[in-house]
N, C-alpha and C positions, 0 to 999 in steps of 0.2 A: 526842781520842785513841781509835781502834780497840783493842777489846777480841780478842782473839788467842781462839777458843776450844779447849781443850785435845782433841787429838785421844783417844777412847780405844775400847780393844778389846775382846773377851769372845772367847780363846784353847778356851773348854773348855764349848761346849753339847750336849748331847743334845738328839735327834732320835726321831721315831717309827721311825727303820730299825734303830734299837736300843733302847732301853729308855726313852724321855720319852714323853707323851702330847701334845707339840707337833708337827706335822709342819715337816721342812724347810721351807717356805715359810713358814708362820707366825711361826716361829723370825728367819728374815728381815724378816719385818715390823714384828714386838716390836723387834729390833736397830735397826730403820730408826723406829721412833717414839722409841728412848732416845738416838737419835743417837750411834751405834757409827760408826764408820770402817773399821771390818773384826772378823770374827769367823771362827770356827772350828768346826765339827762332829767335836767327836773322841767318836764315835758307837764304838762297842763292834765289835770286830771286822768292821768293813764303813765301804764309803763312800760309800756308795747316797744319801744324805741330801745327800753335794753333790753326785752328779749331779742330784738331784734338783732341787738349788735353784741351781744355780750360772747359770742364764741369767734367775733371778727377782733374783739378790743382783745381777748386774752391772748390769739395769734400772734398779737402786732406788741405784746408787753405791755398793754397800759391798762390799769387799774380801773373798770369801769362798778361807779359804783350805783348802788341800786336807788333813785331818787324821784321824787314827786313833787309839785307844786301845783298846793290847792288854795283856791280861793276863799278868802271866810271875809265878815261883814262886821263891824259893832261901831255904834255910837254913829250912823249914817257914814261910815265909813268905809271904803273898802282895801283891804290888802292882801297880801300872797304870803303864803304861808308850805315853807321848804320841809320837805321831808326827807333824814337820807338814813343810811345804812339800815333800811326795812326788810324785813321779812316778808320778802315780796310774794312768795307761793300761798303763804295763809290765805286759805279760800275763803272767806268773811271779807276779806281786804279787796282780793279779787271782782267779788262781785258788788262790793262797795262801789269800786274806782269803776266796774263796768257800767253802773247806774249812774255815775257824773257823766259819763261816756252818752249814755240813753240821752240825758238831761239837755246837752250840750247840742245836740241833731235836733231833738224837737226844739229849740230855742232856736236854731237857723231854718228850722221850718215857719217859725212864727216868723221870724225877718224878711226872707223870701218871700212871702205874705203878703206884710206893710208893702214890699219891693214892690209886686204885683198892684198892687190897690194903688200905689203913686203913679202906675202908669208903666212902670218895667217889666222888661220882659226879660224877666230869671226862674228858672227852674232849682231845683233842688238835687236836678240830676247832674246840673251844669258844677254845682259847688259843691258832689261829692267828685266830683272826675279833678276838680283843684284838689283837693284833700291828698287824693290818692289812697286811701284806707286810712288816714290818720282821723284823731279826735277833732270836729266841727268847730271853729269858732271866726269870731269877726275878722279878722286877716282874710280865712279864706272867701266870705261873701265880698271882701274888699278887693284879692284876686279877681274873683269871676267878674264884678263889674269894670276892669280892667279889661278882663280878656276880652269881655261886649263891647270896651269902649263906647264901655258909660260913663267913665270916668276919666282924666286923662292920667290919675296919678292915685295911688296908694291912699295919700293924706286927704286928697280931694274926696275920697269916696269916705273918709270917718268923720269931715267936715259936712258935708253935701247928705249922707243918709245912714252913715252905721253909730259915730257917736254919741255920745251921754245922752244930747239934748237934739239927737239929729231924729228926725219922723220917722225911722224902720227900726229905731234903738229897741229893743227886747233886754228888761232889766236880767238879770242872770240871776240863778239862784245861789246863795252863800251860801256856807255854816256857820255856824258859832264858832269866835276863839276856842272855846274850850271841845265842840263839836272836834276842829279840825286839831288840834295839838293832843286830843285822846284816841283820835283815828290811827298818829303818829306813832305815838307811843303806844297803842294797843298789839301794834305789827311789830314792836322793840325797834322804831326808827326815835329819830332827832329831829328836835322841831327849832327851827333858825324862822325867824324874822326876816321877808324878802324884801331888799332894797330901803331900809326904813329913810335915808336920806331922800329917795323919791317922794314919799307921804307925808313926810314932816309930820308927824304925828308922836313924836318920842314922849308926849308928856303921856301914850296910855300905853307905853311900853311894861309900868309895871303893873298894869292890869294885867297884861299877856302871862307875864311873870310870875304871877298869881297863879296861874292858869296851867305852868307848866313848862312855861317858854326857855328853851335850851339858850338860844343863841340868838346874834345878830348877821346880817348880813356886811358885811363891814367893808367888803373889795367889790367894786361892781364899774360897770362900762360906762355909768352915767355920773360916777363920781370922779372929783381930783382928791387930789394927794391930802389939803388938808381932812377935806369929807371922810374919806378914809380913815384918817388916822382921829377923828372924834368920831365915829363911829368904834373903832376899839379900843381907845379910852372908857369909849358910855359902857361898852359889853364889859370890860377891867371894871368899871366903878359898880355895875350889877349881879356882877358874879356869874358872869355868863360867857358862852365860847364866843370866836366870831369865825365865818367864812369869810368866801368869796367865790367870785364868777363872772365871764360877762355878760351872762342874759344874753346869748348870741340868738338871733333868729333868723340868720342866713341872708341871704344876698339882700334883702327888703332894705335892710339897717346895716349894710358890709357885714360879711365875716368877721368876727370879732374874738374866735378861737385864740388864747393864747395873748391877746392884746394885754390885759390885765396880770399882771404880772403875782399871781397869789401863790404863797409858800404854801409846801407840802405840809408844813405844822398845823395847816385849817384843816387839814383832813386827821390828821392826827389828833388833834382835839376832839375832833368828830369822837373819833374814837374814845377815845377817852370818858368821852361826855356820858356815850352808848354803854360801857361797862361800868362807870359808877352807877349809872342808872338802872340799870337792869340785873349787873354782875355776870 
């Protein structure tokens, strides 16, 4: 008797083009040693990470599929909002996702800044060389005050000066639900709800809904088994798809590639969702 082996996916990794300290191709390798079938880069406002890897992932057999994760804002809220199987070359989209990219540098210019004025001494060249070419954001000025041994630890530096309510905080700019789930769907992508078990916020899910909202995020690194399984229950009771993913962002939080154990059917649904929608 042939044993069938279960195909499975990881819908939600970070990349060095945003905020992980994996680069694209590595990320592919990790996937391709836990025997992934496909994955997803939903990298923070950019999608450099699969041009980056997208002729390393086809070599190696794994399905990389084209993905974004944008930030939107409602009701003094904030959440992440997935994008996948986009039409990524649309130059409108392009130089959309380039302008969060602009947005995202001048916002760690203003932090840098606060950093300065409290008495630090950080530059802006120092937390483009953590980057590496990737998209700017708080991890990496949490890095550089690491590497100054300003800080003794990652969380010490979002306690101490980069968090919500910490003295170098630079609020971010949002979009609208509807701002971000029409960006989605303008490129013929799919818009999932990221992590909604993290926000606790399920009572303005059918706002989202309203709005255009595909999907939930239903499988994630920070859920258990029950979380999971009411989470796609809620998508079953709303008429909506569900993924999953681990949110992986590289050695910071362990490797997480693969940990999460999500059936190839979220990606198929994916599908699914994309050609009712569109045809």
């Amino acid at each position: 008797m042939t044993i069938v082996k279960e195909k499975l996916v990881d819908l939600h990794i970070h990349t060095t083009a945003s905020d992980s300290l994996l680069t694209p191709n590595e990320a592919v390798e990790v996937a391709y040693k836990v025997g992934l079938s496909a994955i997803a880069f939903a990298d923070h406002d950019t999608m450099e990470g699969f041009y980056q890897a997208e002729e390393k992932a086809k070599k190696m057999g794994i399905e990389l599929i084209p993905a974004v994760e944008l930030s939107i804002s409602y009701k003094g809220e904030d959440f992440h909002l997935l994008g996948y199987l986009l039409e990524h070359k649309n130059e409108d989209f392009q130089k959309k996702i380039e302008s969060f990219r602009k947005e995202r540098f001048e916002r760690g210019e203003k932090m840098v800044k606060k950093l300065n004025e409290l008495g630090i001494d950080l530059s802006m060249d120092m937390v483009k060389k953590v980057t590496k070419g990737g998209s700017v954001g708080r991890p990496h000025l949490a890095d550089a005050l690491l590497k100054k041994e300003i800080v003794r630890t990652y969380d010490e530096a979002f306690a101490r000066y980069l968090g919500y309510h910490a003295p170098a905080y630079v609020p971010k700019k949002y979009l609208t639900p509807k701002g971000g789930i029409d960006l989605i769907h303008g490129v013929g992508g799919v818009a999932v709800l990221a992590h909604p078990g993290t926000t606790r916020r399920n009572d303005l899910i059918p706002d989202f809904i309203s709005l255009g909202l595909d999907g939930l995020e239903a499988y994630h690194s920070q859920y258990d088994i029950s979380t999971t399984n009411y989470h796609i229950n809620l998508a079953k009771k709303f008429g909506l798809i569900y993924t999953g993913g681990s949110d992986c962002h590289g050695r910071r939080r362990k490797i997480l590639i693969g940990k999460i154990k999500v059936p190839y059917g979220c990606l198929e649904m994916l599908r699914k969702a994309k050609l009712e929608r569109f045809g």
